[in-house]
C-alpha atoms as a printed R data frame, in Angstrom:
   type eleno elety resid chain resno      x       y       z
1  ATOM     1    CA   UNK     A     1 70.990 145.844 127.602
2  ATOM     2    CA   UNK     A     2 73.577 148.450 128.487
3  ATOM     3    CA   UNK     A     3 71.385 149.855 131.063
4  ATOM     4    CA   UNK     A     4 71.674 146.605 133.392
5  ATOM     5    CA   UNK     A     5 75.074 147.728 133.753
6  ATOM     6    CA   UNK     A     6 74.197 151.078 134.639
7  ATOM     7    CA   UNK     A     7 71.970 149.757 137.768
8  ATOM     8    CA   UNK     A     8 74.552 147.294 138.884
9  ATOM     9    CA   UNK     A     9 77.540 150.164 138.373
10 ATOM    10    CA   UNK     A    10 75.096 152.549 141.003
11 ATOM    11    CA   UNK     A    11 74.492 150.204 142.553
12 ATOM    12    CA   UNK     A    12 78.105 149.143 143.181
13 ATOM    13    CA   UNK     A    13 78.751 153.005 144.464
14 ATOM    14    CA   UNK     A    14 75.569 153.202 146.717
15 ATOM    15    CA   UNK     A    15 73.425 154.724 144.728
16 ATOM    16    CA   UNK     A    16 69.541 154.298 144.087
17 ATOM    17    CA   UNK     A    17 68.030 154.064 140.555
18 ATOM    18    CA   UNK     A    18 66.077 156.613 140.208
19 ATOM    19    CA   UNK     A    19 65.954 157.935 144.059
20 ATOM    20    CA   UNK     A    20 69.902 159.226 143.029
21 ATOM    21    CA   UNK     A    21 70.442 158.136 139.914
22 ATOM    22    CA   UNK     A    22 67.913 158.586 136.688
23 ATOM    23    CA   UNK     A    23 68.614 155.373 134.072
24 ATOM    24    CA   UNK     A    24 67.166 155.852 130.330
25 ATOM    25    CA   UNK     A    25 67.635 153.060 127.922
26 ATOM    26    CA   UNK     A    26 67.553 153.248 124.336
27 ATOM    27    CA   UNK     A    27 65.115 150.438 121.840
28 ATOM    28    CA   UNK     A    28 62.260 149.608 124.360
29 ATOM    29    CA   UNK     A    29 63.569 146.132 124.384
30 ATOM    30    CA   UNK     A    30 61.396 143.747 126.434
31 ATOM    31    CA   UNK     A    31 63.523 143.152 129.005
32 ATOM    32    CA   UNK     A    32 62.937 147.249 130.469
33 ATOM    33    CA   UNK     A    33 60.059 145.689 132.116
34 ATOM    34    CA   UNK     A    34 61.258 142.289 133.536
35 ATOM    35    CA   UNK     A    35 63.026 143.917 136.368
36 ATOM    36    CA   UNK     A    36 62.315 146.560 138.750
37 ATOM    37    CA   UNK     A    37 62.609 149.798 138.827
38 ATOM    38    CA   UNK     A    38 61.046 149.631 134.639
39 ATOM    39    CA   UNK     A    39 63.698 151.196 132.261
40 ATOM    40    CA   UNK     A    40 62.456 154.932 130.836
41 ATOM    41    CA   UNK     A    41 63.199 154.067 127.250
42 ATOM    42    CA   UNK     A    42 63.488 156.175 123.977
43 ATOM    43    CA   UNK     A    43 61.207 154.046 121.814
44 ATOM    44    CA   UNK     A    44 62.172 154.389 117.920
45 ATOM    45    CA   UNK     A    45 59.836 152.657 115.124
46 ATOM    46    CA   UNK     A    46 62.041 149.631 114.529
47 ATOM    47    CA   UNK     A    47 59.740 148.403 111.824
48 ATOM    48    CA   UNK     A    48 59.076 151.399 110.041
49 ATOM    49    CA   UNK     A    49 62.454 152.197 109.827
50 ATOM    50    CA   UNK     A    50 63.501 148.787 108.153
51 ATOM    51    CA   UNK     A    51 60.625 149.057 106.268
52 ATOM    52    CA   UNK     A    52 61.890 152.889 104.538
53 ATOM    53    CA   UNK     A    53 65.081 151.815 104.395
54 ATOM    54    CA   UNK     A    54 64.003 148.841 101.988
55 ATOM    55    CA   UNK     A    55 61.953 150.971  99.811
56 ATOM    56    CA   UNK     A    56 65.163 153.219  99.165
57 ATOM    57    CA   UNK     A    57 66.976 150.655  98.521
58 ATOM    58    CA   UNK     A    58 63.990 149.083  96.083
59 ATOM    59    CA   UNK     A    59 63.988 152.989  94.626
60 ATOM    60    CA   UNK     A    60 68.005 152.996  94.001
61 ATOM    61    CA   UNK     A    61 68.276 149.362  92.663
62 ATOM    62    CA   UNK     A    62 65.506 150.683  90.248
63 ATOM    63    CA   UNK     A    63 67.516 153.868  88.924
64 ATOM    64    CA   UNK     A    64 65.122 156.348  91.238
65 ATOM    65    CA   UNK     A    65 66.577 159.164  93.367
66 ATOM    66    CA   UNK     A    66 66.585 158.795  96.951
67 ATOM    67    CA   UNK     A    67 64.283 160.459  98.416
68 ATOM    68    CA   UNK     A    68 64.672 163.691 100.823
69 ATOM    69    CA   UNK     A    69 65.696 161.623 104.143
70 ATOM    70    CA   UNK     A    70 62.875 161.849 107.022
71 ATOM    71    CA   UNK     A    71 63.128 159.858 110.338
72 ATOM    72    CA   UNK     A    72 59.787 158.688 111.910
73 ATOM    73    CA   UNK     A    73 58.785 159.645 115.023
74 ATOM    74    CA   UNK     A    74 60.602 158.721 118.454
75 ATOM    75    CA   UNK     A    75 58.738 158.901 121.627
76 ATOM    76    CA   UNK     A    76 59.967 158.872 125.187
77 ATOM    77    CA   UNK     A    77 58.322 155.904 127.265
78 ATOM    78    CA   UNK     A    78 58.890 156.995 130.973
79 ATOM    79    CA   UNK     A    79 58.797 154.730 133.453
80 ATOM    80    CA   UNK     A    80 60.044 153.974 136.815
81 ATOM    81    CA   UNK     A    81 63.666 154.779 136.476
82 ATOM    82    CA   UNK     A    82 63.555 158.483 136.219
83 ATOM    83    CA   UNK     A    83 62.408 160.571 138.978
84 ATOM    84    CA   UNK     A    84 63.565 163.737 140.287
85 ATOM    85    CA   UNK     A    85 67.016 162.929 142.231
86 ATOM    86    CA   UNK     A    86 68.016 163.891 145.677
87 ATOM    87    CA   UNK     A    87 71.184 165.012 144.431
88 ATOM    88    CA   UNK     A    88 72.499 167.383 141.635
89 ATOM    89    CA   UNK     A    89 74.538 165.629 138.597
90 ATOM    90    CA   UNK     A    90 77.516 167.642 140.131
91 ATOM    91    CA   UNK     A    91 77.808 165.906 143.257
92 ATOM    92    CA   UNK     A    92 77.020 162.557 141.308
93 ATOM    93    CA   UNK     A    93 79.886 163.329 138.824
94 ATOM    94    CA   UNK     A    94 82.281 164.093 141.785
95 ATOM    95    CA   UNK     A    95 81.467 161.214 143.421
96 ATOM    96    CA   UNK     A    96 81.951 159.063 140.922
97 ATOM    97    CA   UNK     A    97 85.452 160.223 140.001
98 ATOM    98    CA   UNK     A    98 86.561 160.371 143.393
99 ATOM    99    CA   UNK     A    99 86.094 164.191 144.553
């Protein structure tokens, strides 16, 4: 839950998630939607991924080749915390580092 620290850290320099500041998380975890603004998540296929990684491992235990490696599908979730922003990432990246 990285991206808690993210609001508190704009936050903490006056900023507004996602009026100034866009905030995407990573997962889809539950918690992106126990707090306002929701978390804009990229949303990977936890299951399906621990699912294909046991059936290589099945496949090499067995003496079979690995298979050609594929990823499944991500998919963006957008929610609440990105909008367009009032400001460009410029002035956002100067203001953060003091410019």
């Amino acid at each position: 839950m990285l991206v808690t620290g993210a609001f508190a850290a704009a936050k903490e320099m006056g900023f507004h998630v996602p009026e100034d500041v866009p905030v995407i998380g990573f997962d889809d975890v539950e918690q992106t939607t126990m707090f306002r603004p929701h978390v804009t998540t990229l949303v990977q296929p936890c299951r399906e991924i621990g699912f294909r990684a046991m059936e290589l491992l099945k496949g090499l235990l067995h003496g079979r080749v690995a298979p050609h490696r594929e990823l499944p599908a991500h998919h963006l979730a957008q929610r609440e915390s990105t909008q367009p922003c009032r400001q460009s990432i410029l002035d956002f990246a100067a203001c953060i580092s003091g410019r």
